[in-house]
Structures are given as structure tokens and as C-alpha cells.
N, C-alpha and C positions, 0 to 999 in steps of 0.2 A: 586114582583120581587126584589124591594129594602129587603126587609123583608130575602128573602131565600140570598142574597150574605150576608149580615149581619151574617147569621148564618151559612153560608159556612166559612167567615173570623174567625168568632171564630172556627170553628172546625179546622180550617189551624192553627191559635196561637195555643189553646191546643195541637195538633199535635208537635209544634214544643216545645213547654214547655215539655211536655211529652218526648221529644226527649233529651232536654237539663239535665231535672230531671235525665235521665236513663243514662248520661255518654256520649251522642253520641252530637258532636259537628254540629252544623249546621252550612250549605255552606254558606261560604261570598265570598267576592273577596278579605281578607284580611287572607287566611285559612293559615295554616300556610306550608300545602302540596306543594299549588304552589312554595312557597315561596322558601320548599326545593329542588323542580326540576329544578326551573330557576338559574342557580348561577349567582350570582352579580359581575360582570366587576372589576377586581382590577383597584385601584387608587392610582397616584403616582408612584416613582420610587422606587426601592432597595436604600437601604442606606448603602454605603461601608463602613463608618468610621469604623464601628469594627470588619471589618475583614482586617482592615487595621492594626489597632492594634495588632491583632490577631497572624496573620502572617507576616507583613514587615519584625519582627525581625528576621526572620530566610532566609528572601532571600538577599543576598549576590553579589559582585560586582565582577566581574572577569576579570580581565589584564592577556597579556602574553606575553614575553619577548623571543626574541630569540638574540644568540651571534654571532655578525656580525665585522669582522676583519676590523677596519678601514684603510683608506688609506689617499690616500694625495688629496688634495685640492678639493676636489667636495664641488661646493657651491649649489647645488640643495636645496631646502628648504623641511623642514621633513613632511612625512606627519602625521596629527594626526591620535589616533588612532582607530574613529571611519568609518575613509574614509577609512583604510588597514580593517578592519573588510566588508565595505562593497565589497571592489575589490575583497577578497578571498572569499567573501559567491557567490559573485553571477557572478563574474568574472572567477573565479578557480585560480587567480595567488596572492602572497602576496603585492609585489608593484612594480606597472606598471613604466618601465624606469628608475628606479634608480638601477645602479647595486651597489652591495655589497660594492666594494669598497670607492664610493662614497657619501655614503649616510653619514649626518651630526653628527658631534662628540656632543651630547650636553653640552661635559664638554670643550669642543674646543681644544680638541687635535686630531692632525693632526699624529698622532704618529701610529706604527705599532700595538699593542696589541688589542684584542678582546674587544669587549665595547657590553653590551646588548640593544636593539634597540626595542622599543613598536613594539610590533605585532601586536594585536588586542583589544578587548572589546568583554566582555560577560556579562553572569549574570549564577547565581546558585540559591541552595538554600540545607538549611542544613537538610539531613537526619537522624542523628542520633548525640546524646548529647555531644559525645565523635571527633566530625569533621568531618564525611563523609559529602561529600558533591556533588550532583547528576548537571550536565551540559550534554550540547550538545559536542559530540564527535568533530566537527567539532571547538567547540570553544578554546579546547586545541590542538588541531592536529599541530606538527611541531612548538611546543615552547619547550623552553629551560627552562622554567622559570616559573612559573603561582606566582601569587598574588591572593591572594584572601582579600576581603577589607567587614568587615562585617559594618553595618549599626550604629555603636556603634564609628566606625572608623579606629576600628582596626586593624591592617594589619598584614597578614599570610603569609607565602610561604609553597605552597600545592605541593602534592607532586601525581605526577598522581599513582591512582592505577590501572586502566584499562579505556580503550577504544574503544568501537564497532562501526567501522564505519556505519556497515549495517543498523543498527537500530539509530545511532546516538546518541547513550547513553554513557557518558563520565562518570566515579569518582573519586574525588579528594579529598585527607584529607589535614587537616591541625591540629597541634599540638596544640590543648586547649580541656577544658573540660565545663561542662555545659553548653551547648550551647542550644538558642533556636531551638527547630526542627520542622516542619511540621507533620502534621497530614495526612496520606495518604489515601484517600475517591476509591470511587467504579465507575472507570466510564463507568462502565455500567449501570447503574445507570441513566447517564446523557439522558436527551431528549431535542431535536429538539426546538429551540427559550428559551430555558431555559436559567436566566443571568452569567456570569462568569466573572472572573477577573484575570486580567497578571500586578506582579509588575515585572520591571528589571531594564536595565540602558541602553536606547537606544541611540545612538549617545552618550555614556558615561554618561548620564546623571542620575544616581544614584535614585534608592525610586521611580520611577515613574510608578503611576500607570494608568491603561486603563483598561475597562470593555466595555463588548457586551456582545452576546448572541451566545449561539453553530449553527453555518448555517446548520452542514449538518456533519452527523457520518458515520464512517467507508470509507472512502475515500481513493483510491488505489493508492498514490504517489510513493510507494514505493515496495519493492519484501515482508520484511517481516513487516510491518508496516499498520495497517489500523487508517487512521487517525483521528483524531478531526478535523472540520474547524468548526472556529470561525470568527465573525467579530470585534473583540478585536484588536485595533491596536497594529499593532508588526512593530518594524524597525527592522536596523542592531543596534544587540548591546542588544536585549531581546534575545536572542539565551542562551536556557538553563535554562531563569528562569521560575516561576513558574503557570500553570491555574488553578486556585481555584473555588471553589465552591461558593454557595451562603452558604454553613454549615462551611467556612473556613476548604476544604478540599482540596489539591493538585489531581486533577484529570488528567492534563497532562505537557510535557514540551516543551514549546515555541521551533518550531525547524525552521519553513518553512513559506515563504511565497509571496505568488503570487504576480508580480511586473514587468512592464514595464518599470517603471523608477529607481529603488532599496528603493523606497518608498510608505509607505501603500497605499492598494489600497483596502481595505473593505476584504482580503480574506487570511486568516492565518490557517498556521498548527500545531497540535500540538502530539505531541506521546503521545498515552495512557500511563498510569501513571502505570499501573498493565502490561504491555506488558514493561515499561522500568525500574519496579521494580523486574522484572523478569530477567533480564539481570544485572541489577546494581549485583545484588544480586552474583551470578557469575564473574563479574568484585569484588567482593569484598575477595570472598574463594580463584580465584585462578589468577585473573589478564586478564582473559580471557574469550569468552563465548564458548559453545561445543556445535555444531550445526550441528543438523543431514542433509543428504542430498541422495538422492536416485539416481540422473545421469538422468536425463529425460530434455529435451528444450519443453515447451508446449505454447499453446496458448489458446485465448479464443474460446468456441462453439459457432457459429451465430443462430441464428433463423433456418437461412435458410437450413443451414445444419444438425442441431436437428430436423427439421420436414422432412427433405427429407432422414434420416436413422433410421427414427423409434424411436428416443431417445425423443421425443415430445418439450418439454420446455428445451431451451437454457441451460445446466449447466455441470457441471464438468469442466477437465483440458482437451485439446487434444495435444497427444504428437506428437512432430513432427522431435523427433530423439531423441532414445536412446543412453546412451555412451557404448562403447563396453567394457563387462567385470564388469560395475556398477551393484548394488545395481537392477537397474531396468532391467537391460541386466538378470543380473542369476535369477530374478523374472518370464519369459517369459512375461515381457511388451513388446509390438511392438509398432514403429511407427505409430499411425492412429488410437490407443489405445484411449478410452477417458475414463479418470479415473475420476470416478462417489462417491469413497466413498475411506476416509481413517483414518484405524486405528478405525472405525466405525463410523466419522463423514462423514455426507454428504458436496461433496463439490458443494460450488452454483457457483462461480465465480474461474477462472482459476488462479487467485490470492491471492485464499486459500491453494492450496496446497502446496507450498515453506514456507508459515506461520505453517502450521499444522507438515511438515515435517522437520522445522528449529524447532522448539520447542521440536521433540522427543528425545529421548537419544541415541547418537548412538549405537549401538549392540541389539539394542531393534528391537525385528521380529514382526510384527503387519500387520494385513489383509487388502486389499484392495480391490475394487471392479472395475473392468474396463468393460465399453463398445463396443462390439467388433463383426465385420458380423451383426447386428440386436438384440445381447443376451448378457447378461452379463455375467462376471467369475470373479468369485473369487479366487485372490493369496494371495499369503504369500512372504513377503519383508523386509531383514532384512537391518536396516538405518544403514548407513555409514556416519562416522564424515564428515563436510563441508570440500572443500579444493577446488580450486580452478579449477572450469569447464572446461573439453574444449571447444575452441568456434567450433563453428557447421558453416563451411562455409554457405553462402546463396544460393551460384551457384554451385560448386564443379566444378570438371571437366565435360569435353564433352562425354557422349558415345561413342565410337568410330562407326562408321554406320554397319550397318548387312551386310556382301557379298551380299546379293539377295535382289534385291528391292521386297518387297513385295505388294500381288495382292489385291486389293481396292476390299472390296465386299460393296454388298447395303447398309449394316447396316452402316460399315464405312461412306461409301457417304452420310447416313442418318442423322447424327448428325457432319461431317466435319472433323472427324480426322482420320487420318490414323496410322494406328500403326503398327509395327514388331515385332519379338519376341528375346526374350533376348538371348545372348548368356552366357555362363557359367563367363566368363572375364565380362561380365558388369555387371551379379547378385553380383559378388564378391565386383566391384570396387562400385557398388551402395548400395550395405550389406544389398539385399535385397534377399528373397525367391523365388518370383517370380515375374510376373507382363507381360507387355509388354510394349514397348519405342514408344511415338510418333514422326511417323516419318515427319507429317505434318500437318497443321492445317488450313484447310479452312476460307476464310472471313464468319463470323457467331455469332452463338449466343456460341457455345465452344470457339470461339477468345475474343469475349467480354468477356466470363467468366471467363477468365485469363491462357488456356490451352495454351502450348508452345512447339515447338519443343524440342526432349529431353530430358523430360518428362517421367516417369515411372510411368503407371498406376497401381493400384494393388488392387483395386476393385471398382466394378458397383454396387452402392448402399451399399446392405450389402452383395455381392456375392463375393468372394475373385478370383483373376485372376490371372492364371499360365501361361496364352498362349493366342494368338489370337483367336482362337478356344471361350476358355472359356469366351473373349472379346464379340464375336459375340454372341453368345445364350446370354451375358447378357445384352447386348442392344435386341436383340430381343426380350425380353421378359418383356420390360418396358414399361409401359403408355407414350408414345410420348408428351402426350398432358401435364405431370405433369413434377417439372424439374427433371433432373440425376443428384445425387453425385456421382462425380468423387474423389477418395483416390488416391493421387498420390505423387511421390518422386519426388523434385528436388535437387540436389544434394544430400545433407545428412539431409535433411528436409521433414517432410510429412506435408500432406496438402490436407482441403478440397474444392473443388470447384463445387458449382453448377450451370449445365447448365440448364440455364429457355428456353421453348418451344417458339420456334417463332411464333410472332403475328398474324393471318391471315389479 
């Protein structure tokens, strides 16, 4: 017995000699395979010094001045300028209680002439060698004056070359050459818990820097704008300057940030850096951006209403008034429309399509695809330059009631709403084709679901509705037991609403 494991162990060694001889590596627990599948846990932090180096020299300190006519004797005390930076960011007014005429001379003349008075505090950062220089639109808005104060100490008077509120994207030159500039990085690029860095001048406070990590990409603060949030502290007073990479790249510009008290709170925004080189880039050829816009008021798809008309998973825009006469009016978009694709991208979120349709060129004709009765259809839409919407009441007026109450049949009493039918005068005054008006609404599960006297229904499900007639067969011929979307107008608004089946 000893004898044969004796010569089993040699033939196991030879085997494995044999195996070593011929090239092939034998198993340990030291192979170097595992070694490659398990990655090893980083240790330690990022080390900023040299991208501090890197790039400080090129972010920039931003004062603004506006010219305020002195008068006589206010002895109000000034305020500085990083407390007027915070009352206009997050207040909306410049400075609370002190009117114009009273606020402090700092050369102590009590005299009639015009005297320039600190606005506020920002931060920049230099684009190009020659003094462009890239800020938040809000941080120049309504100066007379800008300074710009580069890190060397030198002090500029800039001169604005354009301003986009909507996006927040501001540029400003100033008169010198060679300038240090920023390197402009990809942030798409960027991913979730990766580190970044924001230098500016918060509370005035010149060079200072902060670093975190990205919380959370593409965040919908705004109409054209998907954000950055970072947990990078930002005050008032980094407005404008720069989020860099860990490659010393500018990936976005400090714009926003979340605050109960107007001080950090772990949760900052910042503009992609390619979505506000995009627009600088236009603030620089002509002073201006040219932004396309098509005439539609939309909202987001729910769940509940993507599964209850067939369109499955939550997505696209749903309009819920077109403008009379727009871009979406001579396309034949309707109200109740839910536009699923454009220009050939798909839209996921209702807060894609003002981004895709801000970015086109106006007179550019490009396809779209809406959702519409159960089926899609494809249009053709030619984008009209931006200009300023109508607002789309909420309520509008009242219908005026029908002459003949009309007669409640089962279906009606079935689901709780009573309806009549439209006259000629209230399709017009509601700009709608057809439908029919509710004329009452039983305590229910259609009152929970937010149906109202008033009320212009214009289809059941994905059946379009001309008349009560056409009302009835299509309640009739719905599962009771699953919910009804309800397509309906209020005022100059469409809108869906799902009634859910009561409980037994």
C-alpha cells in the first residue's frame, strides 16, 4: 500500500515536471490568472497639486459694477460684494432695502453725479490666448462694468460679447494676449463617482479650490440644459468658474446649486462644457445664440398612461397645446400627440425635445415621429427660430352649457361622467375637432382621477371621439376591469388621465 502511493506521487511529480517541461504553467494559488480577475482596491486619495498648477492660471476672478446716481445723506452701511452675489442668485433682487439713491458714496460724496457701486462676485476662466473668456450668464446680467482680475493680479475691464440666459452661458474679452487657456475635455466621457475639481472665488475669495466626485449626470434643472451634479463644494461667488477633470480638462461650468440656507449643502450643478461650448461659440461669431423652436407646450408620459394606450414604456414628449399657426400647427401635430422621435433621434424623456429642437437650425425641415389613436405617423416639421411663446392658459374660459340637458345612459352611469355634445361655438372657442363636454362628474373613481366639469373629452383609449354616440360604443367596449385613458382638453391644454377600476 505504502509501496503503490510512493509510485502514484512520482508519477503525479513527473506529470507535473512534464507539464512545466512542455510550457504549461501549474495551478497554485499564486497563478497569476486570479490575480488578473480580482482587481486590487485603489489606495489613497487623488493628488490635486498639479492640476492645480496646471490650470489655476487660467481661472480668473470676476467683479461687476453697476452706475448708481448718488444722493444725499443715506447712511445705510454697503453691502459687500459677496452677500449682493448671494441675494441676486438665489433671491432674484440686487440689494434688498437700500434704494438707489441712498446707498453709500465710497469716496464720501454726498454729491449728484453717477458713482459705480459693486454688484456682485464671480469667477471665469480663459478660453482662448487672445482673452475670451467663458462665465455664467447670470454673473454678468445687469452690470455696467465687469473687471476681470486674473490670478497674476492683473486687472482687465471686459467687455461683454454675448449672453444666453437660457443656458446660462456668458462671454467676456478683455484686451491682452498670451494668455494661459484651459484645455477643453469630453464630458461624456465622464462617469458616476469619478473625482473632479472646481477652482473660483467664493465669497470673493480668490484661487480656492474644492474637489468631489460627479453624483449623478444628465439631471433635468433646466429646459435646455442636462446637468452635471457634483458633490464639489460650490458657494455664491464660484458661479462661472471652472470643473476639471482628473486629466486637467474643463468638463463643465459651476452654475447652480441646491441650498436651503444659500450655503453648500453636498449638492451642485454644473453645465456641460460641449453643450456651453456650443453656444459660447455663437456668443462669439454673432453676439447671440439662434435657437430653433417648433410651438408645442408638452409634458411628461407616466407609466400609467404609456401602458393604458399601447405605447408600452413611459417615453417621448406629450403635447398638450399646440400654438396656432407654428411650426407644429402646419406640421399636423395635435394636442394628445406624443412625440416619440425627432430629427431621427429617439426621445426618452419629455425634456429632450426643447434640447434637440433648441440645437437645430432654424429653416432646417427634419422628420418626426408622433404617437397617436394606438399607431404612429410620421411628419415633416420645418424649425422656426426661438422667440418668445405664448403662454397657454391653465383654465381658459367656461363652455358655455348645451340648450338640452342631455340623457345619462348606462355606460355614462357606468364609469360616473356625464357628457354632452359640442356645439359648433365651443369646438371653435376650445380649437378643438371634436370631442364631447363633461357635463358632470359623479363621487368616484373618474373624480379621484382628476376628471372635472368642463372638460372636453376627445378619445377613449386610442378611439378618437366626435360625439356621445361615438363616447358610448367606446366605453362599451372596454375591459371594466383594466383602467380607461381618458384624452381630454382643459382649456387650451390636453391631458391624460387614467381612470383605475373600483375595488370590489
Amino acid at each position: 500500500m505504502l509501496r503503490t502511493d510512493w509510485k502514484n506521487n512520482l508519477r503525479g511529480c513527473g506529470l507535473a515536471m512534464a507539464l512545466a517541461f512542455a510550457g504549461v504553467a501549474a495551478f497554485t494559488p499564486a497563478t497569476p490568472v486570479l490575480a488578473q480577475s480580482a482587481p486590487q482596491p485603489r489606495t489613497g486619495l487623488p493628488d490635486f497639486t498639479e492640476l492645480v498648477d496646471q490650470v489655476g492660471p487660467a481661472v480668473v476672478n470676476i467683479r461687476t459694477l453697476e452706475r448708481a446716481r448718488s444722493g444725499g445723506g443715506g447712511a445705510n452701511p454697503q453691502m459687500d460684494e459677496e452677500m449682493q452675489e448671494f441675494f441676486r442668485r438665489f433671491f432674484g433682487v440686487p440689494m434688498p432695502n437700500v434704494p438707489r439713491g441712498q446707498r453709500p458714496n465710497p469716496r464720501g460724496d454726498r454729491g449728484g453725479g453717477e458713482e459705480e457701486q459693486p454688484r456682485g462676485v464671480g469667477s471665469g476662466f480663459i478660453l482662448t490666448q487672445d482673452g475670451y473668456v467663458m462665465t455664467n450668464a447670470h454673473v454678468v446680467e445687469g452690470a455696467d462694468e465687469v473687471i476681470v482680475t486674473l490670478p497674476d493680479k492683473r486687472e482687465f475691464k471686459a467687455k461683454i460679447i454675448g449672453a444666453d440666459k437660457r443656458t446660462d452661458v456668458a462671454v467676456v474679452k478683455i484686451d491682452a494676449t498670451g494668455l494661459p487657456a484651459v484645455r477643453v475635455g469630453d464630458p461624456n466621457r465622464l462617469k458616476v463617482g469619478e473625482w473632479v475639481m472646481a477652482i473660483g472665488s467664493p465669497f470673493g475669495l480668490e484661487n480656492t479650490v474644492t474637489a468631489g466626485i460627479v453624483s449623478a449626470k444628465g439631471r433635468d434643472t433646466g429646459d435646455y440644459l442636462p446637468f452635471i451634479q457634483t458633490d464639489v463644494a460650490i458657494n455664491p461667488g464660484n458661479s462661472g468658474g471652472p470643473l476639471i477633470n482628473l486629466r486637467g480638462e474643463v468638463v463643465g461650468i459651476n452654475s447652480q446649486i441646491y441650498s436651503r440656507s444659500g450655503g453648500f449643502m453636498g449638492i451642485s450643478f454644473a453645465i456641460p462644457i460641449d453643450e456651453a461650448t456650443r453656444v459660447a461659440e455663437q456668443l462669439r461669431v454673432s453676439g447671440r445664440v439662434e435657437r430653433g423652436r417648433i410651438g408645442v407646450q408638452i409634458d411628461q408620459v407616466t407609466r400609467d398612461v404609456a401602458e393604458s394606450i399601447g405605447l408600452g414604456r413611459p417615453q417621448g414628449a406629450l403635447v398638450r397645446s399646440v400654438e396656432s399657426g407654428s411650426p407644429a400647427d402646419k406640421a399636423g401635430i395635435e394636442a394628445g400627440d406624443i412625440i416619440t422621435k425627432f430629427n431621427g433621434s429617439a426621445i426618452d424623456r419629455a425634456s429632450d425635445l426643447p434640447r434637440m429642437v433648441g440645437n437645430t437650425k432654424p429653416g432646417s425641415k427634419v422628420p418626426l415621429t408622433v404617437f397617436r389613436r394606438g399607431g404612429t405617423r410620421d411628419l415633416q416639421i420645418t424649425v422656426a427660430e426661438f422667440e418668445p411663446e405664448a403662454t397657454a392658459r391653465a383654465g381658459g374660459s367656461k363652455p358655455s352649457a348645451p340648450e338640452m340637458k342631455p340623457q345619462v345612459s348606462p355606460a355614462q352611469q357606468q364609469i360616473g361622467i356625464v357628457v354632452g355634445e359640442l356645439t359648433a361655438a365651443q369646438k371653435k372657442e376650445a380649437k378643438v375637432k371634436g370631442g364631447v363636454r363633461v357635463e358632470s362628474v359623479a363621487e368616484g373613481q373618474a373624480m379621484r382621477a382628476g376628471v372635472r366639469e368642463g372638460d372636453i373629452i376627445t378619445a377613449v383609449g386610442n378611439t378618437e371621439i366626435n360625439s356621445v354616440k361615438d363616447f358610448e360604443a367606446a366605453i362599451a367596449r372596454l375591459d371594466k376591469s383594466k383602467p380607461i385613458p381618458l384624452l381630454l382638453r382643459r382649456g387650451e391644454l390636453a391631458s391624460y388621465l387614467v381612470i383605475r377600476p373600483a375595488r370590489g
